[in-house]
C-alpha positions in Angstrom: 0.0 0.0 0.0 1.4 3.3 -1.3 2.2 6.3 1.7 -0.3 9.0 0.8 0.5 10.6 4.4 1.8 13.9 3.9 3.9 15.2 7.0 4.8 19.0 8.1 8.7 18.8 7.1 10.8 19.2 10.0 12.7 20.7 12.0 10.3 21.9 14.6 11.4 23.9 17.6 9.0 24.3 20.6 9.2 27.3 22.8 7.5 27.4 26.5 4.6 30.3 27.1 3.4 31.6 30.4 1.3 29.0 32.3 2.7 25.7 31.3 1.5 26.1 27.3 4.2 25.3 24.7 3.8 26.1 21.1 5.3 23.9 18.1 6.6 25.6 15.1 7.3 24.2 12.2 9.0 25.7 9.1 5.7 26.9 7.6 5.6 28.8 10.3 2.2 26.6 11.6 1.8 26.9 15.1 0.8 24.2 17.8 -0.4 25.3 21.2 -0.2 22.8 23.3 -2.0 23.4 26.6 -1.1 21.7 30.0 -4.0 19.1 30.0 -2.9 17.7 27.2 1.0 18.0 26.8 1.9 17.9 30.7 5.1 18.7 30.7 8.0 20.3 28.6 9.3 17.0 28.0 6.4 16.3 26.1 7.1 19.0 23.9 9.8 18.2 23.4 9.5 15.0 21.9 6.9 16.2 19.6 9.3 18.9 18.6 11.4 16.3 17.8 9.2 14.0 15.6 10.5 15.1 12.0 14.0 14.0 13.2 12.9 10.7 14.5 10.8 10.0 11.8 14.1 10.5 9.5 16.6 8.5 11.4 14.1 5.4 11.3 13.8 5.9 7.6 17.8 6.1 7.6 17.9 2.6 10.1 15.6 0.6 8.3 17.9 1.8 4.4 20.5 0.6 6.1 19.5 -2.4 7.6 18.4 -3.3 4.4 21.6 -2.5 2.6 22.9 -5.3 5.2 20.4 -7.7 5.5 20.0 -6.6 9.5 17.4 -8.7 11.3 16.2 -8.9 14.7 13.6 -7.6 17.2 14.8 -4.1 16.7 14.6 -3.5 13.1 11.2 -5.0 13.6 10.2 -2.5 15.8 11.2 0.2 13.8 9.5 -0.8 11.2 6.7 -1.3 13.4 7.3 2.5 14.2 7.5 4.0 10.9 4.4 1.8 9.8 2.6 3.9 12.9 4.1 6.8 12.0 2.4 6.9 8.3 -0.8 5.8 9.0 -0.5 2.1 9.5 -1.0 -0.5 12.4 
């Protein structure tokens, strides 16, 4: 099945605001507030902020564990991962 996902390209930067709100920006300059109740903590900003890059160095693992026939429970899960991360199960 073909990817039809289209993703905000990276990188994204997150900044804190007053009263535990953080906003996402992306290059398109598309903003993300992400209010208290449902991003608890900087840390979770942070790892959103981060999701372009992630998303590209699983790409980059799974190339080259295919350049060299890599197997094992941790390839698996990173295809698992990417599947997730473009829509799939």
């Amino acid at each position: 099945m073909k990817n039809t996902q289209k993703h905000t390209d990276g990188p994204w930067h997150y900044r804190a605001q007053n009263q535990g709100q953080f906003i996402i920006e992306t290059p398109d300059k598309s903003i993300a507030w992400l209010d208290r109740h449902f991003a608890p903590s900087e840390s979770d900003a942070r790892l959103i902020a981060s999701a372009p890059d992630l998303l590209q160095v699983t790409k980059d693992l799974l190339l080259l564990a295919a350049l060299h026939d890599w197997e094992g429970a941790a390839i698996d899960f990173a295809k698992a991962t990417l599947a997730k991360a473009e829509g799939g199960k």
